[in-house]
LUMDRENTI-120235 format. One record per residue: x, y, z of N, C-alpha, C in turn; residue in three letters. Coordinates in steps of 0.1 Angstrom, whole numbers, padded with zeros to 4 digits, always signed. Layout:
BEGIN
XYZXYZXYZala
...
REM end
This chain:
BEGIN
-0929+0432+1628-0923+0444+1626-0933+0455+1622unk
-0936+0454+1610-0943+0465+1603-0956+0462+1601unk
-0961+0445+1603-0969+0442+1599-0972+0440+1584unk
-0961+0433+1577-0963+0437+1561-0965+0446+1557unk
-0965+0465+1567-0969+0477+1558-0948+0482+1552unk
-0947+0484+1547-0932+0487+1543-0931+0501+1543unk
-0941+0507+1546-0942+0523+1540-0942+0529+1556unk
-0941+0520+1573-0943+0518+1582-0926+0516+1587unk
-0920+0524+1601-0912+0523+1608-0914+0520+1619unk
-0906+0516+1623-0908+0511+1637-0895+0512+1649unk
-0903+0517+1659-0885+0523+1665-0884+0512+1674unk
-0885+0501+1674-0883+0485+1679-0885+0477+1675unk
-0874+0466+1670-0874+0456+1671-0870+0447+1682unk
-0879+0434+1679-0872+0420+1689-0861+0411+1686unk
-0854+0413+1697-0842+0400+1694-0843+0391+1705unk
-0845+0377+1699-0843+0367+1710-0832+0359+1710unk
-0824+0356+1717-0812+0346+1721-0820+0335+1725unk
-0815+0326+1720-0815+0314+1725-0804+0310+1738unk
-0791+0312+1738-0790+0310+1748-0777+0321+1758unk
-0780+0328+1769-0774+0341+1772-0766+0336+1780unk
-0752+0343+1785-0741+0338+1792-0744+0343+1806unk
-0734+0336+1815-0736+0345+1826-0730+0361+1827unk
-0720+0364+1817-0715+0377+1816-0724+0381+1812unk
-0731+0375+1801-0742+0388+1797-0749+0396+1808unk
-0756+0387+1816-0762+0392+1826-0754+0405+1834unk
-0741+0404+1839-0735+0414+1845-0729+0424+1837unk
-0731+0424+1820-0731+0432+1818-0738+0435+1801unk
-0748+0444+1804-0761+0443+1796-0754+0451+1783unk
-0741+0456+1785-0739+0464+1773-0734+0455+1764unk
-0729+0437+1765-0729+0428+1755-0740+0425+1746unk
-0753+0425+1754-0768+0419+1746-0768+0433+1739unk
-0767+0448+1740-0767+0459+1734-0756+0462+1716unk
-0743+0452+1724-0732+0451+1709-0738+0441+1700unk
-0745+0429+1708-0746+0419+1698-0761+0423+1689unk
-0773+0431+1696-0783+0435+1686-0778+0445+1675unk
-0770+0451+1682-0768+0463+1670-0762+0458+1658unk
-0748+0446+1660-0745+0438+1651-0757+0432+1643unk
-0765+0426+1649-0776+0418+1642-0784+0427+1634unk
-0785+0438+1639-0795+0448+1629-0788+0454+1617unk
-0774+0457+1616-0761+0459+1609-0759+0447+1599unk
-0764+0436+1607-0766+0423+1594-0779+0424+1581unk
-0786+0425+1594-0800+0429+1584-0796+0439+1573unk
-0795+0447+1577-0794+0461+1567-0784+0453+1555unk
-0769+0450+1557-0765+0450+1547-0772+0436+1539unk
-0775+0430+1546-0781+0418+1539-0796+0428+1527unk
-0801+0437+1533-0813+0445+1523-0827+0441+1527unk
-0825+0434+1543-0837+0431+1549-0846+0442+1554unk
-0836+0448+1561-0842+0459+1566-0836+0475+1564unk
-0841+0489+1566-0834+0500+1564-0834+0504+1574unk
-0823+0514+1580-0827+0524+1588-0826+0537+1588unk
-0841+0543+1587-0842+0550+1588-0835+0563+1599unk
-0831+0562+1610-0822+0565+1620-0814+0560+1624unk
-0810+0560+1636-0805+0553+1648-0816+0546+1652unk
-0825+0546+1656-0836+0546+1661-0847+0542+1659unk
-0850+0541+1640-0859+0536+1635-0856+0533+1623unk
-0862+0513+1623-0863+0506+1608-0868+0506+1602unk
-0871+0498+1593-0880+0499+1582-0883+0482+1575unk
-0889+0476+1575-0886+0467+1570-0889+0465+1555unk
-0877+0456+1545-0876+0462+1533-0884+0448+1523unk
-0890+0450+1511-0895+0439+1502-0888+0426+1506unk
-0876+0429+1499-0866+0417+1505-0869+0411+1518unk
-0871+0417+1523-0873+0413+1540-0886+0407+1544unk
-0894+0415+1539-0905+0406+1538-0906+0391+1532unk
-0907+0393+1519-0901+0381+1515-0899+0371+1519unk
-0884+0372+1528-0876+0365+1535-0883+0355+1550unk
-0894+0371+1555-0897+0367+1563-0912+0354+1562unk
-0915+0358+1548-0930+0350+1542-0921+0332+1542unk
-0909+0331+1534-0904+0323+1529-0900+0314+1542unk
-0895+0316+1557-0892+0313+1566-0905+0312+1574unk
-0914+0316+1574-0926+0315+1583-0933+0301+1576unk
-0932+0297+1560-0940+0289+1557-0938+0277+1554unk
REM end
């Protein structure tokens, strides 16, 4: 995301599925409800902030989280 900088936004994130339906495919505005949910997770979980619509932030907690799962 930020690269461990927290003082750093970022107007993208990645989401990867593991595994996509064939509706998804015919219609892309599903993979669009389900990231925005996921990022709506983040936030109230205190992973991440958003700074906009448009841009996040990733938060201590988040970090953290992300050191604790990486190792």
């Amino acid at each position: 995301m930020a690269h461990g900088n927290l003082t750093n936004s970022v107007k993208a994130i990645d989401v990867f599925f593991k595994n996509v339906s064939a509706e998804a495919y015919e219609r892309p505005s599903f993979g669009y409800l389900a990231t925005n949910e996921i990022v709506q997770s983040l936030v109230q979980r205190g992973f991440i902030e958003r700074d906009t619509l448009e841009y996040v932030k990733l938060t201590a907690k988040g970090l953290d989280k992300c050191k604790e799962d990486c190792h």
